[in-house]
C-alpha positions as CSV (number, residue, x, y, z in Angstrom):
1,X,-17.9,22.2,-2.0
2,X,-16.2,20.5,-4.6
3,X,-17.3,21.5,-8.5
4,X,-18.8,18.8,-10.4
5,X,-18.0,19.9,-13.6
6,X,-14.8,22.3,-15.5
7,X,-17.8,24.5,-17.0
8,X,-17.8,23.1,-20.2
9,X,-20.6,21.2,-20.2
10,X,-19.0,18.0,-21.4
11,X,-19.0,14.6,-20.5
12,X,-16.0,14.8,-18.2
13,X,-14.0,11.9,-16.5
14,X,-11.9,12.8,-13.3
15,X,-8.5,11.1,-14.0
16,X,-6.3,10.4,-10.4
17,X,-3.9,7.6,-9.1
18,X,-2.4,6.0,-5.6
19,X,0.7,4.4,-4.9
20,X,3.2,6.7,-7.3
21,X,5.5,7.1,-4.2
22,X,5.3,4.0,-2.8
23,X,8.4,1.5,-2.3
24,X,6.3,-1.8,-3.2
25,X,3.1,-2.5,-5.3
26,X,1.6,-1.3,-8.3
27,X,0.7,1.8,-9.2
28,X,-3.6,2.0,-9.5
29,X,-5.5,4.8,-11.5
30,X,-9.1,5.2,-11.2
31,X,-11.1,7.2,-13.9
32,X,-15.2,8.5,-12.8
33,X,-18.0,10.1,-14.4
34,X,-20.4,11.5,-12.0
35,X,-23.9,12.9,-13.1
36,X,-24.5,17.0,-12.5
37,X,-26.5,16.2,-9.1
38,X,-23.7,14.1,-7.9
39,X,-23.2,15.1,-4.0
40,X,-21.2,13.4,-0.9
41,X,-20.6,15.9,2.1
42,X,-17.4,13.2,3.1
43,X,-16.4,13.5,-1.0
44,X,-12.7,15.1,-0.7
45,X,-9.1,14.3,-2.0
46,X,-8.4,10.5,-0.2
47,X,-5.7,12.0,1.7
48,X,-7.9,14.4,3.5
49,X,-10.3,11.8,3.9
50,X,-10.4,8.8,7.1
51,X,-9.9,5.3,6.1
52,X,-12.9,4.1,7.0
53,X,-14.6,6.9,4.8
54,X,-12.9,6.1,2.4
55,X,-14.8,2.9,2.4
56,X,-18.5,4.8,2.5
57,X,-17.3,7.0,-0.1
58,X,-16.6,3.9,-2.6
59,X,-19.9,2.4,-2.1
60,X,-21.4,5.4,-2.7
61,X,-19.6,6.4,-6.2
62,X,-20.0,2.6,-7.3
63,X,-23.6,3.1,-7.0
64,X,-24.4,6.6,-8.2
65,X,-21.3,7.1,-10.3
66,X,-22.8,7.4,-14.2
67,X,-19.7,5.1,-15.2
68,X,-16.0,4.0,-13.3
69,X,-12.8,2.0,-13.9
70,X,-10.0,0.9,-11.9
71,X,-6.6,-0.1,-13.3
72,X,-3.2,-0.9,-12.0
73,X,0.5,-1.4,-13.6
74,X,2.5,-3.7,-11.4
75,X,6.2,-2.7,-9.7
76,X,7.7,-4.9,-12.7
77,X,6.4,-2.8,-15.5
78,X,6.7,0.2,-13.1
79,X,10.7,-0.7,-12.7
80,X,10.8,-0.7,-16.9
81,X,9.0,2.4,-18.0
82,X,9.5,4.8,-14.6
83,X,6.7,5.8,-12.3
84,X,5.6,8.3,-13.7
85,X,4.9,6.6,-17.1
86,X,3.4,3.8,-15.4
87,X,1.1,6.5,-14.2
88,X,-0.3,7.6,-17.3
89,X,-0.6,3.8,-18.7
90,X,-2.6,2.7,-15.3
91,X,-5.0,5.8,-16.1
92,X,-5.2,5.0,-19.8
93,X,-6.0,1.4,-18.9
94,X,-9.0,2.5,-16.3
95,X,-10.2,4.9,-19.4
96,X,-10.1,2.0,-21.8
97,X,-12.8,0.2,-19.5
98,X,-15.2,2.7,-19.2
99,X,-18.4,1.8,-21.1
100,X,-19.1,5.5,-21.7
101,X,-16.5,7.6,-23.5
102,X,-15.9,11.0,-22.0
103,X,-15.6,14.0,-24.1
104,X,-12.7,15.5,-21.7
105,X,-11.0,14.5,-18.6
106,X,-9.7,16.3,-15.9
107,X,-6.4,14.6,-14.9
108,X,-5.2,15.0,-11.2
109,X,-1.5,16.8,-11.1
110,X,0.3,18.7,-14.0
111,X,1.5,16.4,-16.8
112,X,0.0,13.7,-18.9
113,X,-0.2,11.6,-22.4
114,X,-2.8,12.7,-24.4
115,X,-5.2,9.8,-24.7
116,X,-6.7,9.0,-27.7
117,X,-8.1,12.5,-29.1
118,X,-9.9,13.4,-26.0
119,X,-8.8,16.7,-24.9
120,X,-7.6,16.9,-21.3
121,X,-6.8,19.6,-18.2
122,X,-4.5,18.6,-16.1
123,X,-5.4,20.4,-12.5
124,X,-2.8,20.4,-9.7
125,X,-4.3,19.4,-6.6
126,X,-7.7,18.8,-8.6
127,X,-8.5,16.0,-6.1
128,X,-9.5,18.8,-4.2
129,X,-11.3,20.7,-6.4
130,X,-13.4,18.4,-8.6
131,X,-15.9,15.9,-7.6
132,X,-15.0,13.6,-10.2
133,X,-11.2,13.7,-9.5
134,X,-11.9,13.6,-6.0
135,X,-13.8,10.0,-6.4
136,X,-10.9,9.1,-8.9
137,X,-8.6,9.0,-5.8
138,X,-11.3,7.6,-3.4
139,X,-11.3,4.6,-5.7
140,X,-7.6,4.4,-6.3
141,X,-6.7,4.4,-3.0
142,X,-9.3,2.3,-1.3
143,X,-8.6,-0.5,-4.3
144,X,-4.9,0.0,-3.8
145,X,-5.1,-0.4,-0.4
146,X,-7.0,-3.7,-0.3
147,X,-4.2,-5.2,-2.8
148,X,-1.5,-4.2,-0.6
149,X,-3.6,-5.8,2.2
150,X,-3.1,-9.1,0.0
151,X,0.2,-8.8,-0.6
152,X,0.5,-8.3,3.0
153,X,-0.2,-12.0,4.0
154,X,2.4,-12.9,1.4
155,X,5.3,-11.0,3.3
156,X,3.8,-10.2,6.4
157,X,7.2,-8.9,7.8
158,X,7.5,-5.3,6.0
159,X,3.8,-4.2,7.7
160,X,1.9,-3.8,4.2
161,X,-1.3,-3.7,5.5
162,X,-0.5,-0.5,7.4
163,X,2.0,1.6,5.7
164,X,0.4,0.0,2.4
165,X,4.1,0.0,0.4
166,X,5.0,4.1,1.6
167,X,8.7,4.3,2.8
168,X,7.6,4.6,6.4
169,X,10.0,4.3,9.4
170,X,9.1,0.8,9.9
171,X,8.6,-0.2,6.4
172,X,12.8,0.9,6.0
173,X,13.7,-1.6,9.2
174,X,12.0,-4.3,7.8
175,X,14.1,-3.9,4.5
176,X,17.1,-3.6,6.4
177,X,16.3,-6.7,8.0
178,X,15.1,-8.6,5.1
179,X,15.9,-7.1,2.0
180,X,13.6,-6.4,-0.8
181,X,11.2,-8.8,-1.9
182,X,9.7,-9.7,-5.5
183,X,6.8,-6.6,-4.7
184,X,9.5,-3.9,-4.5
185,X,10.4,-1.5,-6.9
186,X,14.1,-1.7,-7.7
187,X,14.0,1.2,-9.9
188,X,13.7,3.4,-7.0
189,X,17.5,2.6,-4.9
190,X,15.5,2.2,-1.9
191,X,18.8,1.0,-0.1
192,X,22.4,1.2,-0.9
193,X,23.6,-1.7,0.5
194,X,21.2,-4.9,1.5
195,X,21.1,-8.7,2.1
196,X,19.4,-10.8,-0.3
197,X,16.3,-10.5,-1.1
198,X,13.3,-12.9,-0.7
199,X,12.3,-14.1,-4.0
C-alpha cells in the first residue's frame, strides 16, 4: 500500500512529470494534495498501471483529490533550457495553480529547484511509494497522453497516438522517412543525418 503522507504531518503535495524522455511534445508535471483517508487499490506509479486505469484513476483523484494542477512546457522551450530544466519549470507551473499552498512536497526522482520557500524531498522512485506522487504521474501521463493524441491528427505519420512521442521502433522509421516535424525536440540529435523536415 502506498503511504499517504512523509510522516510529517504537513500539508504535502506529490510533485511527478511525463514525457522527459520523449522525442516530441512537451514535457507535463502534475502536482496533488490528497486528504489522510485518500485510498485507490489501482493507485500505483503510471508505468505500473494499464491505460485504461489510468483513466479511472484520474477521475477518481479529480474528485477526491483536496487540490491538483497540471502544467506543461512545450518541445520549444524544452529545446532552450534542456529537459531536465523544463522539468522543474512544468512542476513549478502546476504548483503555482494550486488554490491551496502546501507546506512540503515530495518531488518524484532525485534533483529539483527549490520552489518558493517550501521545503521539499526529493524521493527516487517515489511514484511508487507515495499516494500523492503516485496520482502526480497518473495525471501527468493520462493529460500528456491525450495532447499527444492531438498532435497526432496533425502528423498522423510518426504513430503519436500510440508511442505518444517515446523513441519507439516505429516512431524512428517514420523520422527516417519524414524527418522531424515542428513537435520534435531538436535538442536531443535524434538523427544524424535526415531529409527536411515538415514545418
Amino acid at each position: 500500500m502506498l503511504e499517504i503522507s512523509f510522516g510529517s504531518g504537513l500539508g504535502e503535495a506529490g510533485c511527478d512529470e511525463a514525457g522527459r524522455g520523449c522525442f516530441a511534445g512537451p514535457v507535463f508535471a502534475a502536482a496533488v494534495i490528497l486528504p489522510n483517508d485518500f485510498f485507490h487499490p489501482l493507485l500505483n506509479d503510471s508505468k505500473q498501471v494499464k491505460e485504461s486505469d489510468r483513466y479511472t484513476l484520474r477521475e477518481f483523484i479529480e474528485a477526491y483529490a483536496l487540490d491538483f494542477a497540471v502544467a506543461s512546457i512545450d518541445n520549444e522551450q524544452i529545446d532552450e533550457i534542456n529537459i531536465l530544466k523544463a522539468s522543474f519549470k512544468a512542476m513549478h507551473a502546476a504548483l503555482d495553480q494550486l488554490k491551496k499552498i502546501p507546506q512540503l512536497l515530495l518531488i518524484d526522482g532525485n534533483r529539483f529547484i527549490a520552489y518558493r520557500r517550501i521545503p521539499h524531498h526529493c524521493i527516487v522512485e517515489g511514484d511508487g511509494l507515495y499516494a500523492s506522487i503516485a496520482a502526480a504521474s497518473i495525471l501527468a501521463k493520462t493529460y500528456r497522453d491525450d495532447y499527444m493524441k492531438k498532435l497526432h491528427e496533425e502528423f498522423p505519420e510518426y504513430g503519436w497516438h500510440s508511442n505518444k512521442g517515446y523513441g519507439t521502433p516505429e516512431h524512428r522509421r517514420a523520422i527516417a522517412s519524414f524527418g522531424l516535424c515542428k513537435y520534435h525536440r531538436r535538442s536531443f540529435n535524434i538523427v544524424a543525418s535526415q531529409p527536411p523536415g515538415i514545418f
